[in-house]
N, C-alpha and C positions, 0 to 999 in steps of 0.2 A: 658514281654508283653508290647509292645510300647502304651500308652497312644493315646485316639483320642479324640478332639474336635467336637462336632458336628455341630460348628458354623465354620469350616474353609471355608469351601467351602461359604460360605455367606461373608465372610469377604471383604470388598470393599478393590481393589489397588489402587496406587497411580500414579497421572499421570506423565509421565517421566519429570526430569529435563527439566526447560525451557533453557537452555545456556548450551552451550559445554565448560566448565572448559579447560581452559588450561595450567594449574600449579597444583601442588599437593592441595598447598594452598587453591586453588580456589573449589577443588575436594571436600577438606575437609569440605568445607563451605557446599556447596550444600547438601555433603553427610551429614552433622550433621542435617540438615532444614530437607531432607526426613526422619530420625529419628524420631525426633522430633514430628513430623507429624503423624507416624506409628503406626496401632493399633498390628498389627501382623509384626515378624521380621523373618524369618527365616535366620540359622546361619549354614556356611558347612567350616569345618574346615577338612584341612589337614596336610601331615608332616611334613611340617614347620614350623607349631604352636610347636610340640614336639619337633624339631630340638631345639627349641629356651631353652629347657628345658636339651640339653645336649641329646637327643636320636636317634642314627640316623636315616638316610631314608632307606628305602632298596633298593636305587638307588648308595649307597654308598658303595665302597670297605668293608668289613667284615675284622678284626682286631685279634691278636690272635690266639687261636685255631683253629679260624673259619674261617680264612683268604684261605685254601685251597677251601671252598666250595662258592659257587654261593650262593644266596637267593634262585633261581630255586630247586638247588640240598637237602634245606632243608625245604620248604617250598610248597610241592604239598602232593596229598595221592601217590604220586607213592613211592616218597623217604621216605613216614611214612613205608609204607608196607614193604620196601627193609631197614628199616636202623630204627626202631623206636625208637630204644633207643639214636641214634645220633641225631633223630632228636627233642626228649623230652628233650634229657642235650641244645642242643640249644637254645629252648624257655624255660628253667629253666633260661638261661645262662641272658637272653633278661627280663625276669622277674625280675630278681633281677637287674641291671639295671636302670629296669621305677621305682622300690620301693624306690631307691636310688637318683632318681629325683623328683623336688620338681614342683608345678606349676608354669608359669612363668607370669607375668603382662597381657597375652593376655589372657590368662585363667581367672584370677581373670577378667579383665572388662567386660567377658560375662556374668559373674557373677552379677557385675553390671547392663548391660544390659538388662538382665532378669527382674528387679528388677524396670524397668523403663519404660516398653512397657506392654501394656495389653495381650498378647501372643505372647511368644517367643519360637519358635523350634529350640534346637541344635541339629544340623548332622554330625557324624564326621565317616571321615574313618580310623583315628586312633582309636590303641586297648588296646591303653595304658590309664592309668584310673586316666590321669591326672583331667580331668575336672572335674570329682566328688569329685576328694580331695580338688578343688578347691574352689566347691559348687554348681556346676552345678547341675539341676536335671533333671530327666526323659530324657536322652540322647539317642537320636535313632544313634544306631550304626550299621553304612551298613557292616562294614565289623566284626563284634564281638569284641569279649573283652581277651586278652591275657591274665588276671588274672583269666578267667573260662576257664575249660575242660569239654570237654563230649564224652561220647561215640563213639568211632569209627563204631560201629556197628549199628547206629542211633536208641538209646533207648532215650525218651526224657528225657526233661531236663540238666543243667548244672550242674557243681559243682565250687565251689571255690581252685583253684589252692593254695594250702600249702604244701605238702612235695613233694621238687624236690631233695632232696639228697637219693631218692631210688637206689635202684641196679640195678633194675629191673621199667620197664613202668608201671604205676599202672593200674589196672583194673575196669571195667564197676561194680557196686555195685548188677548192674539187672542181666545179662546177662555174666558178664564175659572179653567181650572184651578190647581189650585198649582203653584204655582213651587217646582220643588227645584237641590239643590244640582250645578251642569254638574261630577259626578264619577263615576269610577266607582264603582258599589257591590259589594257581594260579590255572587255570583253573577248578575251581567249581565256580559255581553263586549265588550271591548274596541272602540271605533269599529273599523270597520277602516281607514279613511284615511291616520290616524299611523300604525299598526302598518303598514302597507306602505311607509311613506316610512321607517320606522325603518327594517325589515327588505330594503329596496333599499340603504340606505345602508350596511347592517352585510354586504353581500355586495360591495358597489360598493369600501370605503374600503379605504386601505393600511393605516392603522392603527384599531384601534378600542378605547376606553379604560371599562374599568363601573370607575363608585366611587362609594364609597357603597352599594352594593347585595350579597346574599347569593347572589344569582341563582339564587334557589329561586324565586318566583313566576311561572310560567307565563301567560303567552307570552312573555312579556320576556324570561325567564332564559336563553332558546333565543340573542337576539341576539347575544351575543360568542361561543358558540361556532359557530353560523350563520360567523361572519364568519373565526373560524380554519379552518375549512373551505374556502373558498374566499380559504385563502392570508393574508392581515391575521396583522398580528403583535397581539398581546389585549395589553395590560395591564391588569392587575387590581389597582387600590388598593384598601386596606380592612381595618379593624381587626386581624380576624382574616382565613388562607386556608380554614377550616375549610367544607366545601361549595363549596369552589372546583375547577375541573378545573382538569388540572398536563397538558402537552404539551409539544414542543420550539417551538412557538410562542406559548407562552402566559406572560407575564413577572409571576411576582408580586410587589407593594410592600406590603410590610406596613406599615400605621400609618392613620393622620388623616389625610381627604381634605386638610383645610386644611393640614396642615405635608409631605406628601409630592407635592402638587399641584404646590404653589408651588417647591420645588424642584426638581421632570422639569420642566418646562417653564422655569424660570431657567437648568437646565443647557444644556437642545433650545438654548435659542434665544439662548442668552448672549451680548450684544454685536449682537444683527441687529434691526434697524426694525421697525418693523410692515411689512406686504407692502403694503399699500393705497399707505400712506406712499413706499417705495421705488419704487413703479408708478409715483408717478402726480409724484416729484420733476422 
């Protein structure tokens, strides 16, 4: 169940940068003072953040065994229905994997992050469960979590993903059915529960930060500019700006989540406690 505050929608934004930065440098300044400043941050990570952790995108060539199939061809309920056990040994394949990856620097500073702003939302459309081993907590996840299953049959509830060396697809505990993998597939939509705690948060926060992400995928791709709309200052980390919107509120950092993370936020918060810490000395 996604967590809600009752105070987001009260939460005052911030007014947009006064200067149009133009250097990274310049980006980074600005964007550590809006930090700084923030009482509420909301945070929208995508697969770049996991790339950085050694996991691919699924915009990427497939490797191996799996090198014959598309993402399409394992990755809808059409090919669970037509192929389920190929399509079970491949997200067993893909779990073991993200277990075998570690979190990387960008993970740990939201971590930080968190730790330094009076409300902080992370939003990720990754399913991999890095940010909790990280320390992340109460992660609204648009698109679910690859290490739970649930019912094909829509019985509620999840389960925790453990034996994938069966023979056989394991079965619904209620009802019987297969058990598939608690993610999104292509063409099914998005819970709406996360997507409304996202989309409350990307209106409510002063600042709201995507990295990792191209913010082409729909519905998600809407949330940061949702959020400069209704005033929040955007930064946008990420290899490339190319598909990025450019505004007098929208601050772009070009690079690696992991190497420009960890430094906006060294800058924001350089020399100040954690807030929990300071509250409660």
């Amino acid at each position: 169940m996604v967590p809600t505050d009752p105070n987001l929608q009260r939460r005052r934004v911030a007014s947009p940068p006064p200067t149009d930065p133009q250097t990274r440098a310049e980006a980074l300044t600005v964007a550590a003072k809006a930090l700084r400043a923030a009482e509420h941050v909301c945070v929208l990570t995508g697969a770049g953040v996991s790339a950085e952790s050694g996991i691919p995108t699924f915009r990427e060539a497939q490797t191996g065994t799996w090198a014959q199939f598309s993402p399409q061809e394992l990755a809808t309920p059409d090919a669970f229905a037509a192929h389920p056990k190929r399509v079970w040994q491949w997200y067993a394949a893909r779990r073991a994997m993200v277990r075998a990856a570690q979190p990387n620097p960008a993970h740990v500073a939201l971590v930080t992050l968190a730790s330094r702003v009076a409300h902080c939302t992370l939003v990720t459309q990754n399913v991999d469960d890095l940010h909790e081993r990280a320390g992340s907590r109460d992660v609204v996840r648009l698109h679910g979590s690859l290490m739970h299953v649930r019912c094909s049959a829509g019985c509620a509830g999840s389960f925790a993903a453990t034996d994938e060396q069966l023979a056989d697809v394991p079965t619904c505990p209620q009802c019987g059915a297969l058990l598939r993998p608690d993610v999104v597939w292509f063409g099914e939509t998005l819970p709406m529960p996360p997507f409304e705690a996202a989309r409350n948060a990307a209106v409510a926060c002063d600042v709201f930060i995507s990295v990792g992400t191209s913010n082409i995928v729909e519905p998600a791709a809407s949330l940061p500019w949702i959020s400069a709309t209704h005033g929040a200052t955007v930064i946008v980390v990420n290899p490339t700006m190319e598909g990025q919107r450019s505004g007098p509120s929208i601050l772009p950092i070009e690079g690696p989540a992991g190497v420009m993370l960890p430094r906006l936020i060294a800058e924001a918060f350089a020399g100040r406690r954690a807030r929990r810490q300071a509250e409660s000395a």
